[in-house]
N, C-alpha and C positions, 0 to 999 in steps of 0.2 A: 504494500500500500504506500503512496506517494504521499509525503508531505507538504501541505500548502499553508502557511505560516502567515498570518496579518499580525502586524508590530503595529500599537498606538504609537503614535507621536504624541511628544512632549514638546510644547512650544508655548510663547510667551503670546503669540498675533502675528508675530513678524520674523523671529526667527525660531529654530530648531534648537530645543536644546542636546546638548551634548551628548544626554544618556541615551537618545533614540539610537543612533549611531552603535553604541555600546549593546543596547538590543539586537540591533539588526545582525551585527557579529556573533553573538549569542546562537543567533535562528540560523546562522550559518554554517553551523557545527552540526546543526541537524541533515545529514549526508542525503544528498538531491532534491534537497528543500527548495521547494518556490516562494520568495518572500514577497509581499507585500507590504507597504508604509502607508497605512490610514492618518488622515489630515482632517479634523472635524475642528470647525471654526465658522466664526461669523463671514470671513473674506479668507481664503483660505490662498492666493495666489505669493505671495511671497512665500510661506514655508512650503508649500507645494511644489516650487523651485529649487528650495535647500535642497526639501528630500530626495527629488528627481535628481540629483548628481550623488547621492550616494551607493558606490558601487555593491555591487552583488544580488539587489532587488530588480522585481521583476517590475512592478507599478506602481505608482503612486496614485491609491484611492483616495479623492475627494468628496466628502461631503460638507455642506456650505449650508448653513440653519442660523438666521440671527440668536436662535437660541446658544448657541455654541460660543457665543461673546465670550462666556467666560468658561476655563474648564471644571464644570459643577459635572462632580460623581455622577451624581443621580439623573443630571440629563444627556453625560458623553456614555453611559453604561448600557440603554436601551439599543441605541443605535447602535455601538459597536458590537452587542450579540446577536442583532439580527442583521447586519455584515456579514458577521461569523458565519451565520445561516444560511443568509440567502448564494454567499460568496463561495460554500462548502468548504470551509478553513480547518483544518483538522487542528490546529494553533492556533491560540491570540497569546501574543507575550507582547509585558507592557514591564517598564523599569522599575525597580524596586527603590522608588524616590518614594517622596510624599504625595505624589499624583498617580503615581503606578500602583500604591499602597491603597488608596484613596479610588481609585477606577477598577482595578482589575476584581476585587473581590464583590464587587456590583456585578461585574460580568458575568464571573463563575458561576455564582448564585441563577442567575436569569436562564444561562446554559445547563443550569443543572447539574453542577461539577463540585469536583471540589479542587482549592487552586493548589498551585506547587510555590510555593515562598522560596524568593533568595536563590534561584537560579546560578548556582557557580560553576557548573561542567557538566558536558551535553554526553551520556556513553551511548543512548541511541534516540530514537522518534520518542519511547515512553520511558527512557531514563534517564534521571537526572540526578545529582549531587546537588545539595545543599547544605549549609553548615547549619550545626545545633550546639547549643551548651555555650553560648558565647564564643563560639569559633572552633572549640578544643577538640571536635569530633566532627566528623563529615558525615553527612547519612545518603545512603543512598535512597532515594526514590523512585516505585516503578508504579504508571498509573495506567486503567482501564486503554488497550487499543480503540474498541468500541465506541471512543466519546470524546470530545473534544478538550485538547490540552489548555488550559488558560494558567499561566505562570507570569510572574515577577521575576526580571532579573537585577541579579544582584551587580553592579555596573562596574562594582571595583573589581572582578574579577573580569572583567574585558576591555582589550583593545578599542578602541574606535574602532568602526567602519571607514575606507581608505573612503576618500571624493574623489570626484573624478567619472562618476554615471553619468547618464543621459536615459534614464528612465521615460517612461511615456507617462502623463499624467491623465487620471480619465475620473470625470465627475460622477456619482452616487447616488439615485435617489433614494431615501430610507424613507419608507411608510411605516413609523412606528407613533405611538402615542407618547410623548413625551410629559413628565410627572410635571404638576402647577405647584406639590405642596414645599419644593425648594427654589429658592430665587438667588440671585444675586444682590448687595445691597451694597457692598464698598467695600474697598481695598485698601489696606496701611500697611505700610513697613518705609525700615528705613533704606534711603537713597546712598548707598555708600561709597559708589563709584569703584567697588573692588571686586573681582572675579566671583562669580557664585562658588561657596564653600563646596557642593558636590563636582562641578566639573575644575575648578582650578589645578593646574598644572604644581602650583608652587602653596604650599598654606604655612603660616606662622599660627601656633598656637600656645594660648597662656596656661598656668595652673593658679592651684592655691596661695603659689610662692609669692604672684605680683603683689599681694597683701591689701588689693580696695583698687575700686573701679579709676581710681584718678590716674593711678600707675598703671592702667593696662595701656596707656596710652605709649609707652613703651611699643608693645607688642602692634598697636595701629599702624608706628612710623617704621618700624622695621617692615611690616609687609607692604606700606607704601616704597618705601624703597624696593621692592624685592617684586614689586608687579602681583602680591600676592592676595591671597583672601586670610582674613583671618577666622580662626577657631578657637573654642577652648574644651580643659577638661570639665566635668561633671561639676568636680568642687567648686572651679572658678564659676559657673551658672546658680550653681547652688548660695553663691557666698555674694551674688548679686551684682558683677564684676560686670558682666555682658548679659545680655538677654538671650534665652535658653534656643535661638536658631544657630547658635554659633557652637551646640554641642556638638563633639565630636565622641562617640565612643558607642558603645553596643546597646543604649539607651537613645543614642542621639545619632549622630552623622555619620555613616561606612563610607572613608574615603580610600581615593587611592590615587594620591597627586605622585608626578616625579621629585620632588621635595618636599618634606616636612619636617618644621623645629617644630619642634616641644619645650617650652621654656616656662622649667618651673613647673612640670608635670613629673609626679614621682612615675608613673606608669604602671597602673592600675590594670588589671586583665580588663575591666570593661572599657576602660578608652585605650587600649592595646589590640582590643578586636575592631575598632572602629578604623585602624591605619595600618593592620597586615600586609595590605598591598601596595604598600607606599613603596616606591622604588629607592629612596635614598632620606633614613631618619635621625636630623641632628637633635644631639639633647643636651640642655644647658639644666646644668641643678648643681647646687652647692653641696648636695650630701653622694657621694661618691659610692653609697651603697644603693641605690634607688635602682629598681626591676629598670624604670626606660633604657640602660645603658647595657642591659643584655640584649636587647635588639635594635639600641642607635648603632648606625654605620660609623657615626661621629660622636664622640660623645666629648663635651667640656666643664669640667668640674670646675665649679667658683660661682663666685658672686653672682648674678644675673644684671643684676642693676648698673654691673660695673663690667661684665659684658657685652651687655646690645646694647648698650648707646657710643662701643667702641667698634662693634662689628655696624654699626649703622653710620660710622661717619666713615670706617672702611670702604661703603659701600659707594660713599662719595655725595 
């Protein structure tokens, strides 16, 4: 039996975010899999162009609903299982963000499934790996051929998908009833002008060490210099330092930049599963027995306060 794979897109209105890419890579492992990149949006022609250049997919389906302005669970989940349906998808995989987390188990449910969480490695069409216990074990998963796959992947366990496609784009109509008792009503956060903390390349992150929210500004001007997003530990959200978007660890944010400081993070198993697949981890802490320095590549014992504001004027 052949595999035909629909990926949700993740996007802001205008561009694609990063983890889509990271899915489509994902559905790629799935050996002679035909992918598809679903684009549901109020105007749906700019990301519909990101996605058409990522290579390896077969189309990019369009569906275009003023309702679709915003992406609310409850009215991008109807549509995308009766996609699944109408489209005969034996997969729908959507990223294991706060919008994949947030859509995909809408879908499951509709399809009558139950989903696979945390997608880390594909062994066939119905087997998957995902980790449990906070990382420490890997399980394997094997679910029904009979019925349609709906999974979350886990992003920090995949490459990007390369650019470079020229996919065909082709418009959708979905005849489904769409739910009135959720609405959209306004959107806040803050404007920080710094990489979003899941796709950043580079992150700077604080702990308990910076000692109050005035000193984390330490940690700001370092990843301003550094082009980077910043993060922190558990404690540092806990202790009021930064507001709890900026958590990184197995409670908060699974990252997996090619650079990560920890500064001022003793290195806790729960914010240690959050940055396993960081490809290169510096750690700055004054106590020379702290867990982070069994898995920093780098590690620099001392002061903090008396070294990032010498590795920040380093930096120029």
């Amino acid at each position: 039996m052949s595999s035909k794979i629909l990926v949700v897109a993740e996007h802001d209105g205008a561009k694609l975010n990063a983890s889509t890419l990271k899915v489509v890579a994902c559905a790629g492992k799935v050996a002679g899999a035909s992918i598809d990149v679903a684009v549901l949006a109020a105007d749906a022609s700019a990301v519909a162009q990101q996605a058409a250049a990522v290579t390896g997919i077969a189309k990019v389906v369009v569906v275009e609903n003023p309702a679709n302005q915003e992406p609310l669970a409850a009215v991008y989940a109807p549509q995308v299982a009766k996609l699944a349906t109408a489209g005969g998808y034996t997969h729908v995989f959507g990223p294991s963000t706060t919008f994949g987390k947030d859509v995909m188990p809408r879908v499951a449910a509709l399809l009558g499934v139950s989903q696979v969480s945390d997608v880390m490695a594909v062994e066939g069409p119905h087997v998957f790996k995902r980790p449990v216990y906070a990382g420490n074990a890997i399980l394997t998963v094997e679910v029904p051929a009979d019925a349609p796959v709906v999974a979350t992947v886990r992003v920090a366990s995949f490459e990007a998908a390369a650019l470079g496609g020229s996919a065909p784009v082709e418009k959708a109509s979905v005849d489904v009833a769409l739910p009135a008792h959720t609405r959209f009503v306004s959107r806040s956060g803050a404007t920080t002008g710094r990489p979003d903390l899941q796709a950043a390349s580079r992150v700077v992150s604080g702990g308990r060490a910076l000692g109050s929210a005035d000193n984390f500004k330490l940690i700001y001007a370092l990843a301003d210099k550094l082009g980077a997003a910043v993060g922190a530990s558990r404690a540092a959200v806990d202790a009021g330092y930064v507001p709890n978007d900026l958590q990184v660890g197995q409670t908060g944010k699974i990252i997996a930049p090619e650079l990560y400081f920890a500064i001022g993070i003793s290195g806790a198993i729960q914010h240690m599963t959050g940055i396993k697949d960081a490809r290169t981890i510096v750690a700055i802490n004054k106590d020379a027995e702290a867990p982070i320095f069994e898995s920093a590549d780098i590690g620099l014992v001392g002061d903090l306060f008396q070294i990032v504001p010498e590795l920040e004027k380093a930096l120029g």
